[in-house]
C-alpha positions in Angstrom: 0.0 0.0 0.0 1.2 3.5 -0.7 1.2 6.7 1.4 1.5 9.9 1.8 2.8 12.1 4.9 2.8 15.6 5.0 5.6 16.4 7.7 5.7 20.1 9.2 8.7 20.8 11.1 8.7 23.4 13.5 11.2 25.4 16.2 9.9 24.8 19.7 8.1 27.6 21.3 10.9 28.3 24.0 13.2 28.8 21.3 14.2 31.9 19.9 13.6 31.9 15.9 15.4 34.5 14.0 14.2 33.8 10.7 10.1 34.5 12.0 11.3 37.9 13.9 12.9 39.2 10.0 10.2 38.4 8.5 8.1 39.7 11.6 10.0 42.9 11.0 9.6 42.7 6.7 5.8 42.5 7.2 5.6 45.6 9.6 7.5 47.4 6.9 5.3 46.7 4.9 2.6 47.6 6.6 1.4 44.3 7.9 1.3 44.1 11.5 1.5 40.8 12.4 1.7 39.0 16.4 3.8 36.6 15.9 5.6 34.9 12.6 7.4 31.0 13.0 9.6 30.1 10.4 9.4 25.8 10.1 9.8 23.6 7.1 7.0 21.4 5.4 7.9 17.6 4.0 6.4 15.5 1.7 6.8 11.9 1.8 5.4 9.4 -0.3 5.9 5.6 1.3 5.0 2.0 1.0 4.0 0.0 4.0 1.9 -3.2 4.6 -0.9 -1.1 6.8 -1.4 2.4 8.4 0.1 1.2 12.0 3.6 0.2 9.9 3.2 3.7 7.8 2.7 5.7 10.7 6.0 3.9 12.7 7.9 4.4 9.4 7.1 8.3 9.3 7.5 8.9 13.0 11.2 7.4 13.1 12.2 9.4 9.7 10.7 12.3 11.6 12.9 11.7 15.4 15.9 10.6 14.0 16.3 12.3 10.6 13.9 15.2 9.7 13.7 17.2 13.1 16.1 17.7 15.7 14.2 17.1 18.7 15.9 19.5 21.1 15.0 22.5 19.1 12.2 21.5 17.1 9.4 19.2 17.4 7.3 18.0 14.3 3.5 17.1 13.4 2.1 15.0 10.5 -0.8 13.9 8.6 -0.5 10.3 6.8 -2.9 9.6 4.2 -3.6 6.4 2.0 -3.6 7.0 -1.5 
């Protein structure tokens, strides 16, 4: 069976993230005010696994040992059957 996980990776809240206060500071000078801006990156994986339980394992350990470091960011994803 194939899937598809759509992986956003993001910097942890306690963390500082310099690219979301320049763009923060882009938008007010452009006359956007804006509360807060987070600067992440979004994934797209296509897999093959037996079931959903295996797909969902498969994502989860590309996501904690590959795609996000966990001690400053922490990651969310959607898997879908297609």
């Amino acid at each position: 069976m194939k899937f598809k996980a759509e992986i956003d990776v993001m910097p942890l809240k306690e963390l500082l993230d310099p690219q979301g206060k320049a763009v923060m500071l882009g938008l007010k000078n452009l006359g956007v005010q804006s509360l807060d801006v987070r600067i992440g990156k979004h994934i797209s994986i296509e897999i093959e696994a037996n079931n959903k339980e295996e797909a969902d394992e498969k994502v989860k350990t590309a996501c904690q040992k590959l795609l996000a470091n966990p001690i400053m960011e922490g990651f969310s994803y959607e898997l879908i059957q297609l």
